[in-house]
C-alpha positions as CSV (number, residue, x, y, z in Angstrom):
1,X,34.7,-5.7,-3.2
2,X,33.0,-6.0,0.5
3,X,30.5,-4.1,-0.2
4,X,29.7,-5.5,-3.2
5,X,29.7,-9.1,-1.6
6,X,27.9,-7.7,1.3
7,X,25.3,-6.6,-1.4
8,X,25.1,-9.4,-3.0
9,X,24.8,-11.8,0.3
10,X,21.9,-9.3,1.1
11,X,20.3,-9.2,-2.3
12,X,20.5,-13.4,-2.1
13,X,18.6,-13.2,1.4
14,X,16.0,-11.3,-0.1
15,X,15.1,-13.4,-3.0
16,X,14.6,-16.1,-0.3
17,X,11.5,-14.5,1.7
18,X,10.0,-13.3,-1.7
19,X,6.9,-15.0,-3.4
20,X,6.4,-12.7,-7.0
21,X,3.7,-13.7,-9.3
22,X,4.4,-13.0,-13.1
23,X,1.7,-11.7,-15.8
24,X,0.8,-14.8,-18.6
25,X,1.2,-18.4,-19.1
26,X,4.7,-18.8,-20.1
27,X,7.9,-18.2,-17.9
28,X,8.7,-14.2,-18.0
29,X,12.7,-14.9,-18.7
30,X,13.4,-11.9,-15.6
31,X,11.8,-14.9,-13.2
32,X,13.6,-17.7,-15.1
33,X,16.5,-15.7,-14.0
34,X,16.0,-15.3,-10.7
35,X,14.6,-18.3,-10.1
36,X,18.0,-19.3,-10.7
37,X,19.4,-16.8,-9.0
38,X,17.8,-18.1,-5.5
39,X,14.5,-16.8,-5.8
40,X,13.3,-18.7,-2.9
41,X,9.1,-19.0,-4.1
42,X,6.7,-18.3,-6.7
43,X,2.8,-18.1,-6.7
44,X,0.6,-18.8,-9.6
45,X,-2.7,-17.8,-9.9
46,X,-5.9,-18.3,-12.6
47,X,-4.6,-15.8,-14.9
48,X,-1.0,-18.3,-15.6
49,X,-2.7,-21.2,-16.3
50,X,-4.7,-22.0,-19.7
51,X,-5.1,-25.9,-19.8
52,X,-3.7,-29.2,-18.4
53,X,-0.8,-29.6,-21.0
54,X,0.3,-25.5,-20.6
55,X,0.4,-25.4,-17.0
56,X,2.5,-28.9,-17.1
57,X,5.4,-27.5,-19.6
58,X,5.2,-24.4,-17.2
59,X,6.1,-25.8,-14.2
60,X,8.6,-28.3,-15.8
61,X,10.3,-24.8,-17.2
62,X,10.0,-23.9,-13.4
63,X,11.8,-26.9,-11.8
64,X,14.6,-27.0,-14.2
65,X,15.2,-23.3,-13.2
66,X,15.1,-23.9,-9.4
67,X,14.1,-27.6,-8.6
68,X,14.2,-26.5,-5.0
69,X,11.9,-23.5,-5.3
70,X,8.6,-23.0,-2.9
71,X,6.0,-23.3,-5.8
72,X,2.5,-22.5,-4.4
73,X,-1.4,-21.7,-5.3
74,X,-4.7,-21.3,-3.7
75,X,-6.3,-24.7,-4.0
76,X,-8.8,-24.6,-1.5
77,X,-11.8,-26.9,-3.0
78,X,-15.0,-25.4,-3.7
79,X,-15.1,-21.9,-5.1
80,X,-11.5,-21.0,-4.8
81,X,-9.5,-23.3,-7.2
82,X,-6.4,-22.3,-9.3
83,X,-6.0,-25.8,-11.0
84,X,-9.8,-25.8,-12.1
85,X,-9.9,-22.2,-13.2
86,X,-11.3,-22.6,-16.4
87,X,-13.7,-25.4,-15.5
88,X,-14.9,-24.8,-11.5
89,X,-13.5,-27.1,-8.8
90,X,-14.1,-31.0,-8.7
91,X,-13.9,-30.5,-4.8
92,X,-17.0,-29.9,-2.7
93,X,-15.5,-27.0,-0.7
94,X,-15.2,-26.1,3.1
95,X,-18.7,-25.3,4.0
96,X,-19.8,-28.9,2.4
97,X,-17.4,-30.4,4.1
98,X,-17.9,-29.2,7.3
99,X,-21.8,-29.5,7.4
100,X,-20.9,-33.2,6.3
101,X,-18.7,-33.3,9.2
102,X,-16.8,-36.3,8.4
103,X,-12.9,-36.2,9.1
104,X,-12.5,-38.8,6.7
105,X,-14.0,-37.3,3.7
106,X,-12.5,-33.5,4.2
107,X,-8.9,-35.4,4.6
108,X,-10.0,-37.5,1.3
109,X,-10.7,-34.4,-0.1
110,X,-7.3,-32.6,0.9
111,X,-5.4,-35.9,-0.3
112,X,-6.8,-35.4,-3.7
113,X,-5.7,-32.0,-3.9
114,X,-2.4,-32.3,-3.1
115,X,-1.9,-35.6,-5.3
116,X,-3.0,-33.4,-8.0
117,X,-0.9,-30.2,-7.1
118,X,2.7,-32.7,-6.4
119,X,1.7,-34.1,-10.1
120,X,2.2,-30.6,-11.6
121,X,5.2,-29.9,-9.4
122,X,3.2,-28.0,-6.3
123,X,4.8,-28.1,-3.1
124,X,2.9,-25.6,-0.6
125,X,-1.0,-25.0,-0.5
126,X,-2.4,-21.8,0.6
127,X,-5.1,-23.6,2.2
128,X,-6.5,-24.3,4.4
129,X,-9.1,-21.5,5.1
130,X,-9.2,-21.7,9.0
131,X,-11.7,-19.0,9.6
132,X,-14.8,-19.2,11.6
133,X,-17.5,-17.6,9.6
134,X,-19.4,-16.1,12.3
135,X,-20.4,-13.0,10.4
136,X,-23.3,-13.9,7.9
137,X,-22.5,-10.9,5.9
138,X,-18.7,-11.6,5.4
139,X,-17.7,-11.0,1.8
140,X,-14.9,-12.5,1.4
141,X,-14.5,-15.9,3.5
142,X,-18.3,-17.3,3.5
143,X,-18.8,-20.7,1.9
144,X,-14.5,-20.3,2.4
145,X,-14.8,-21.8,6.1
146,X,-15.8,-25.0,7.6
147,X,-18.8,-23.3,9.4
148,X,-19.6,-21.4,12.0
149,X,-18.7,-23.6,15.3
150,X,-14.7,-23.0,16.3
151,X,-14.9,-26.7,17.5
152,X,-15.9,-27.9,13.6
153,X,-13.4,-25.5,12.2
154,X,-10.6,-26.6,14.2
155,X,-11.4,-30.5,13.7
156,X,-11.7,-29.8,9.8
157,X,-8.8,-27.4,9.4
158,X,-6.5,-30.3,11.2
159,X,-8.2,-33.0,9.2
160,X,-7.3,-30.9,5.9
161,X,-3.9,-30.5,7.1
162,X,-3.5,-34.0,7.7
163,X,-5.0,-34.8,4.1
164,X,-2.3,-32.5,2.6
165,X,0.9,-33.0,4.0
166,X,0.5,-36.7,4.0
167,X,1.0,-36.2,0.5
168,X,3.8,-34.2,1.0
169,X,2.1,-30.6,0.2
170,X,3.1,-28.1,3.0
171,X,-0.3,-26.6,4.2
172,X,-0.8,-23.1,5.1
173,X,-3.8,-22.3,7.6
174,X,-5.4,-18.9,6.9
175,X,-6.2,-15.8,7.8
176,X,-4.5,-15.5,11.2
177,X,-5.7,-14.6,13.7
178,X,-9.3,-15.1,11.8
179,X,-10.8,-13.2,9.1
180,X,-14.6,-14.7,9.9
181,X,-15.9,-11.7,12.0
182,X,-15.4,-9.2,9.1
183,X,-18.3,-7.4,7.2
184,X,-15.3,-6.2,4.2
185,X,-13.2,-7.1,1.8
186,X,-9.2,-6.8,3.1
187,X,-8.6,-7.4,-1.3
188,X,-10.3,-3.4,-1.2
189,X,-10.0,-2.3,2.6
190,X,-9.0,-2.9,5.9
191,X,-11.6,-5.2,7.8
192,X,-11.5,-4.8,11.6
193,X,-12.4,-7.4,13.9
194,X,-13.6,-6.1,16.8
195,X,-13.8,-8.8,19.6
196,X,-12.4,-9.4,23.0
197,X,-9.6,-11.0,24.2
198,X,-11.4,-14.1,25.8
199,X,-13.8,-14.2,22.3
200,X,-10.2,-14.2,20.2
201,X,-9.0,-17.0,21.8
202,X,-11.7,-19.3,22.3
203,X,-13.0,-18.8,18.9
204,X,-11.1,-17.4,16.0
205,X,-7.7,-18.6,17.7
206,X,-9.1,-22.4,18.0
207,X,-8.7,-23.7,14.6
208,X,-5.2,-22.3,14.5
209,X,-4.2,-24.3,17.5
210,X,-5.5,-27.0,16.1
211,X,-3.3,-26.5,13.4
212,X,-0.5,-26.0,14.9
213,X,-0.7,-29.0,17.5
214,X,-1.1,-30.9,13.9
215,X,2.4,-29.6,12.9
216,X,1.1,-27.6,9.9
217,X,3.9,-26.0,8.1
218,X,2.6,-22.6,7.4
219,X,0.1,-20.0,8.9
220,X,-0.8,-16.8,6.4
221,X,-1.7,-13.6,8.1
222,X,-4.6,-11.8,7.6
223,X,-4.6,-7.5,6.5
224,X,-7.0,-6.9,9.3
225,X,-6.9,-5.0,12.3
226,X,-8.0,-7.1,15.7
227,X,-7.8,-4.0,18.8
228,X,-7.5,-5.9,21.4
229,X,-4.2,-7.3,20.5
230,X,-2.7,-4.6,18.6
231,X,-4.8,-1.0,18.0
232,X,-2.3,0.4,15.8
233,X,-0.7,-2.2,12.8
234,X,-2.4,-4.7,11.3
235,X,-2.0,-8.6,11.5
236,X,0.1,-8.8,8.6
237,X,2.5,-5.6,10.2
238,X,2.2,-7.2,14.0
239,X,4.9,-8.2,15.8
240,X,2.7,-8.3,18.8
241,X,0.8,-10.6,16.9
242,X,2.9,-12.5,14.7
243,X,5.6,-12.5,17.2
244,X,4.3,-12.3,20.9
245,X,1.0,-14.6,20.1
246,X,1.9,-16.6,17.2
247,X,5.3,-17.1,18.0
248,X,5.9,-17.6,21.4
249,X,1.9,-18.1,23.1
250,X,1.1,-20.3,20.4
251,X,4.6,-22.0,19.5
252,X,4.6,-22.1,16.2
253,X,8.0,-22.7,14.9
254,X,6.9,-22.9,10.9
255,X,7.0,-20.3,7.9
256,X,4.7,-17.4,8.5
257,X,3.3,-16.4,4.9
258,X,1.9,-12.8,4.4
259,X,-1.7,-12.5,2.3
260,X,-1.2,-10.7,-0.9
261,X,0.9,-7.6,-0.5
262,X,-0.5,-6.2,-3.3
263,X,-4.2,-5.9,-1.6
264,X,-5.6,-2.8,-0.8
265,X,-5.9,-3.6,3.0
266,X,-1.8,-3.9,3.4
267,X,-0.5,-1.7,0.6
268,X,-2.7,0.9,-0.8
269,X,-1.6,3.6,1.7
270,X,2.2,2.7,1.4
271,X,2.7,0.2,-1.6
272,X,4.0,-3.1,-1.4
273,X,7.9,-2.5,-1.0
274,X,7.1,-0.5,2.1
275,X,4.8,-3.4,3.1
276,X,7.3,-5.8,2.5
277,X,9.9,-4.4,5.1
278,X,7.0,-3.5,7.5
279,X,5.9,-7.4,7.2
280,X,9.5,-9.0,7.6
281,X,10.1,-6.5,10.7
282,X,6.8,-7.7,12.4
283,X,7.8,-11.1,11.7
284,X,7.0,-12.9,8.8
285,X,8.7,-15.3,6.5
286,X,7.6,-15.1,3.1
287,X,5.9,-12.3,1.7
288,X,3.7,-12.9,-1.2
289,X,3.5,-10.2,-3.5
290,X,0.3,-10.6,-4.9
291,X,-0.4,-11.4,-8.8
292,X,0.6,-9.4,-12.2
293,X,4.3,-8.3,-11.1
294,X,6.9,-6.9,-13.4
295,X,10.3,-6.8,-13.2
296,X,10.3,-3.2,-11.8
297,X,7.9,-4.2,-9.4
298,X,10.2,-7.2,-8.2
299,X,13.2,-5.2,-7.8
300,X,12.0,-2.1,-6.0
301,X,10.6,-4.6,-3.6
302,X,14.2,-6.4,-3.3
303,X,15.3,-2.5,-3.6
304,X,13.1,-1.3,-0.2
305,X,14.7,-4.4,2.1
306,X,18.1,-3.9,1.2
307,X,17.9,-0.5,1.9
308,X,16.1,-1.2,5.2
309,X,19.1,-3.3,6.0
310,X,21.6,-0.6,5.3
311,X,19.8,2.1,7.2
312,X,19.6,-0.2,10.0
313,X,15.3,-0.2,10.4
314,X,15.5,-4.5,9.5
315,X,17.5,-6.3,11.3
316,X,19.8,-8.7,8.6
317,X,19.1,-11.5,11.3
318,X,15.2,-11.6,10.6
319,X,16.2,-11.9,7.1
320,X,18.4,-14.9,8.0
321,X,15.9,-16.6,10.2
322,X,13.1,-16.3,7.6
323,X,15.5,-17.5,4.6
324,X,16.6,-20.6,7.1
325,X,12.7,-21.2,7.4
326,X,12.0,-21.0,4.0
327,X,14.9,-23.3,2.9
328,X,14.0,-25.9,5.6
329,X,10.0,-26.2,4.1
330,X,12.0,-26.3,0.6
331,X,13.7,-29.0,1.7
332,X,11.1,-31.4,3.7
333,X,8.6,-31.0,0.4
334,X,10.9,-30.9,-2.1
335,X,9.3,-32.4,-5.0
336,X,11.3,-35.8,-6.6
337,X,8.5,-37.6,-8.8
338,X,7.1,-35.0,-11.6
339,X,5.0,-37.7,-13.4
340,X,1.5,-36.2,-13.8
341,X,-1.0,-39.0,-12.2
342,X,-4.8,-38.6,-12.5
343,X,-6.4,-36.7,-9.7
344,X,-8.4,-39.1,-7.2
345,X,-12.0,-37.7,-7.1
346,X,-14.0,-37.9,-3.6
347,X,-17.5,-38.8,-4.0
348,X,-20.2,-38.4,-1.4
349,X,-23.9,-37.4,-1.3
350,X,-23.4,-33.7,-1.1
351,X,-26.9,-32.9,-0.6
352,X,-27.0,-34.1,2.9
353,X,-25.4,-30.6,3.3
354,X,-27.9,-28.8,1.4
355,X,-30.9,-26.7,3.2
356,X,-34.1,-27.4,1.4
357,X,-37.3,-26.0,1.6
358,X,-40.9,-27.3,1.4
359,X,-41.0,-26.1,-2.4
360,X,-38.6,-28.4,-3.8
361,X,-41.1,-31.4,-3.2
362,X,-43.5,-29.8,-5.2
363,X,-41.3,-28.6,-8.1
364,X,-39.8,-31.8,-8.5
365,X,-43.4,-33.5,-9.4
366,X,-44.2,-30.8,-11.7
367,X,-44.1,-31.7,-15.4
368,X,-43.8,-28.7,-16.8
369,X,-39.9,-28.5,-19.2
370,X,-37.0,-26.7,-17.5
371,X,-34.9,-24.3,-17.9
372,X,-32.6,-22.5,-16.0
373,X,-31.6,-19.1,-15.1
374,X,-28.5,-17.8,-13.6
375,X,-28.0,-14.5,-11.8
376,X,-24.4,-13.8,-12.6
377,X,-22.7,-11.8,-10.4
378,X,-18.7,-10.7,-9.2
379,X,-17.7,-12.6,-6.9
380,X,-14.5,-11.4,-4.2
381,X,-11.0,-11.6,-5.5
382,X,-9.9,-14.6,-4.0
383,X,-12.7,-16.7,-6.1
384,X,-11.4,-14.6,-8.9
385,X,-13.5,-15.5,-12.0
386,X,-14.5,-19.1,-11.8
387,X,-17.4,-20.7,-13.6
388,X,-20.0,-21.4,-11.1
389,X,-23.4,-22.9,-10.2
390,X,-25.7,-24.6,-12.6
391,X,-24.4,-23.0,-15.5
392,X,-21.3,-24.8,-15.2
393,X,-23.0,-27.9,-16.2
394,X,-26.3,-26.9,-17.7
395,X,-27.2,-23.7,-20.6
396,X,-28.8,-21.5,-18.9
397,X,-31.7,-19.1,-20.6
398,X,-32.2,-15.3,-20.6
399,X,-35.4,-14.1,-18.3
400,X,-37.0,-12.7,-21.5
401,X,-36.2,-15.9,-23.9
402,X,-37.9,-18.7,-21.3
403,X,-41.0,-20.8,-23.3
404,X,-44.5,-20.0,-21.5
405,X,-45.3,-22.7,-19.1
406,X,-42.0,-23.8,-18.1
407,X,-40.5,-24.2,-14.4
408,X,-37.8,-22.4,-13.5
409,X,-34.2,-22.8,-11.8
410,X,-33.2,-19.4,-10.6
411,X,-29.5,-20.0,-9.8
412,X,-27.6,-16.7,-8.1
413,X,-24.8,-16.6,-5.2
414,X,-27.8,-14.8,-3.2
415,X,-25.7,-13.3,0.0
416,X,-24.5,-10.6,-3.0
417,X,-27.6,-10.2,-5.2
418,X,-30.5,-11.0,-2.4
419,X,-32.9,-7.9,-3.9
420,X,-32.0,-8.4,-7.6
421,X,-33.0,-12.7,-7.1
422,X,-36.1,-11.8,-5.2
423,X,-37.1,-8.9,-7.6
424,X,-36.8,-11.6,-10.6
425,X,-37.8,-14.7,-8.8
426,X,-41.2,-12.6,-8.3
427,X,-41.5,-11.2,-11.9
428,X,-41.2,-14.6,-13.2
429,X,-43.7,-16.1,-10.9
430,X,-45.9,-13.5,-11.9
431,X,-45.4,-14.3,-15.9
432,X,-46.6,-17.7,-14.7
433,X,-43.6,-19.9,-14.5
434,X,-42.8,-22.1,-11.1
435,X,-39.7,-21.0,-9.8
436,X,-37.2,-23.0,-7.6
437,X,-34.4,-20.3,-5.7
438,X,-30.9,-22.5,-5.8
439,X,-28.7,-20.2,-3.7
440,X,-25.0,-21.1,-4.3
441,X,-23.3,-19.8,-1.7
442,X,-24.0,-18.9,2.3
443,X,-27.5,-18.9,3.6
444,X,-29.3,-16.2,3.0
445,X,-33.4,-15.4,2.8
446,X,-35.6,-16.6,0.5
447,X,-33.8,-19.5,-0.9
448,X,-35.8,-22.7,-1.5
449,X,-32.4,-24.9,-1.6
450,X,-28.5,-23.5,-0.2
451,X,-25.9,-25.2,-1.1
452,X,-22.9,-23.4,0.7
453,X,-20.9,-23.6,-2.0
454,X,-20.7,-23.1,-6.2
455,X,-18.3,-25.6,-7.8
456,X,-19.7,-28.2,-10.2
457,X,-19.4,-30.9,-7.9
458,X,-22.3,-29.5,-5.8
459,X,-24.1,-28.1,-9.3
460,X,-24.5,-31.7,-10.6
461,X,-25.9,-33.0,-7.3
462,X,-28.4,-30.3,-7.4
463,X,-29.6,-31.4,-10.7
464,X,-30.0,-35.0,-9.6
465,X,-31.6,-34.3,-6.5
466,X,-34.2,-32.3,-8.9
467,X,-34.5,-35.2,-11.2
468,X,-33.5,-33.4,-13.9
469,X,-33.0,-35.9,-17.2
470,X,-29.4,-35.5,-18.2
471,X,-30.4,-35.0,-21.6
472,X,-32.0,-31.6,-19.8
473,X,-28.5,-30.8,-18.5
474,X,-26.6,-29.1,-21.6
């Protein structure tokens, strides 16, 4: 009977540091269960949610099962929404915000989102992206940060904080210690950021201070490997980092949140129970599994720390500490009013951020009809598969079906697709059509208007800065 209560005290200690995602848009009954059972978190992603009215009878399913359950998403604004998955983000984004560089608006913006995320039943936000893009070619965080200056980043990221948890959504600054001098993908391998101590800490490390010195509740790690601080595991598998710098240099006292476990730059040498234990050893809190888990998936995770425990390679106190964390974020954000209310839009003239070129002018005065064009292309897994850029708002035409004489909008996320835009752009000007480049992303040549970033927000500003007649726009 000890054992069996031992096992049992264990297996309730490991539900509490565990963030599963679940395949469809209704309540798999295996997480119903353990929801009730003490799991102590659950993610959803795009793939869960269909429309307004689904997503709100799922998560009311969800809080009768565990009203005190962690219940997070990636809602960063911009190009990475969950809650506008179907339809694109009504948020600007980070890189907007930032090259607005108005406190005010980037918390009005963070307020909106968490009003919206507390009306579904949301209490923790994976956001806010606190990298420093200093990498141009960086796949995977781009139009993701607040810009390129560690001084901007860290005022925005602690802005965005504030905007969040004054609405009572724990916020969750990411990727630490910085994913923003990375030329791949930690979703397909494992980035290495290769910088020196000094650069580390005056750059990647400042918007994570800021953070902190906010009294953010959460800080995810990052699957990358940084040399100078550790040459051997990666963030996520750190104690050096998680431990020595985050811990005790740094002094943060919150829940530390892995990145997806089930991404190739943790798991795809080991798999994610192994990761799992490796992550809680190093230090970390709550370990998010990634999306599209089963029920065997879930329980050779659960599996892999209790046997850790038994053969004495996890200590049972880590597990205690991180459930105690855990429980205590629970508890401050717990969610009490589940009325839906009507998400508070922020509205500012986003084309101050644009970058324009000498072209535009010219365009604009042309009489010639419009029609648009839209390089689609696959973006990184963390946008997932979002609609983007003019075509959000606007039909778009196929190269080959555009009437003779009329200018063109070539829309394309050109950091990605720079040779296939140029190639087009110049076959079409050459077939005689005017053509305006809108690049929907990070800068990159040969644009005649950037963006830096693709929701619909910044989509419909574009089409009003051209002059476009709304009956034009659908």
């Amino acid at each position: 009977m000890e054992n069996h209560h031992d096992d049992q005290a264990l297996r309730s200690l490991a539900r509490a540091v565990l963030m599963p995602g679940f395949i469809g848009t209704t309540l798999p009954g295996w997480v119903a269960e353990e929801l009730e059972a003490g799991l102590g978190s659950l993610c959803i992603y795009g793939g869960n949610i269909q429309d307004t009215g689904q997503l709100a009878a799922l998560m009311s399913q969800i809080r009768q099962a565990s009203p005190g359950a962690i219940l997070a998403l990636d809602e960063e604004g911009g190009d990475v929404t969950r809650l506008h998955y179907r339809d694109g983000s009504n948020q600007p984004g980070n890189a907007v915000l930032g090259r607005m560089d108005d406190p005010q608006l980037t918390r009005a913006s963070a307020r909106a989102i968490a009003r919206e995320m507390r009306s579904y039943g949301f209490n923790l936000n994976l956001a806010p992206d606190a990298d420093v893009n200093t990498n141009a070619q960086n796949p995977v965080i781009g139009v993701r940060s607040f810009g390129i200056s560690p001084r901007k980043v860290a005022m925005h990221t602690a802005a965005f904080t504030v905007g969040l948890q004054g609405e009572m959504v724990a916020a969750c600054a990411k990727h630490f210690p910085g994913h923003g001098d990375t030329s791949t993908d930690s979703h397909l391998s494992l980035p290495v950021v290769a910088v020196d101590p000094f650069t580390l800490a005056e750059r990647e490390l400042a918007p994570f201070t800021a953070a902190i010195q906010t009294g953010i509740a959460a800080i995810m790690t990052s699957h990358i490997m940084v040399p100078a601080l550790d040459a051997e595991n990666p963030a996520t598998f750190s104690s050096a980092i998680l431990g020595d710098l985050l811990r005790d240099e740094l002094g943060f006292t919150g829940v530390i949140v892995t990145d997806a476990l089930d991404m190739a730059g943790a798991s795809a040498e080991t798999g994610i129970p192994v990761a799992a234990v490796r992550a809680l050893r190093a230090g970390a809190d709550l370990l998010c599994l990634g999306t599209d888990m089963e029920r065997e998936d879930y329980e050779q995770v659960v599996n892999a720390i209790l046997h850790a425990v038994r053969e004495g390679t996890l200590d049972p106190q880590r597990l205690r500490d991180s459930a105690a964390r855990n429980t205590a974020l629970a508890t401050h954000y717990r969610v009490q009013d589940r009325a839906c209310e009507p998400c508070e839009l922020v509205t500012g003239d986003w084309s101050q951020a644009f970058e324009t070129s000498t072209e535009v002018a010219g365009w604009i005065s042309d009489p010639a009809e419009v029609q648009l064009v839209q390089v689609d292309t696959d973006s990184n897994m963390a946008v997932g598969h979002v609609p983007w850029g003019l075509s959000s708002v606007a039909s778009k035409a196929a190269p080959e079906d555009l009437r003779p004489g009329a200018k063109v909008l070539l829309a394309a996320r050109a950091l990605s697709e720079t040779h296939a835009v140029h190639t087009l752009a110049a076959q079409l000007r050459q077939a005689g059509h005017r053509v305006l480049v809108v690049n929907f992303g990070w800068p990159a040549p040969g644009a005649d208007i950037t963006t830096y970033g693709a929701s619909p927000v910044l989509a419909r500003t574009v089409m009003e800065m051209l002059q476009i007649p709304a009956e034009q726009k659908c």
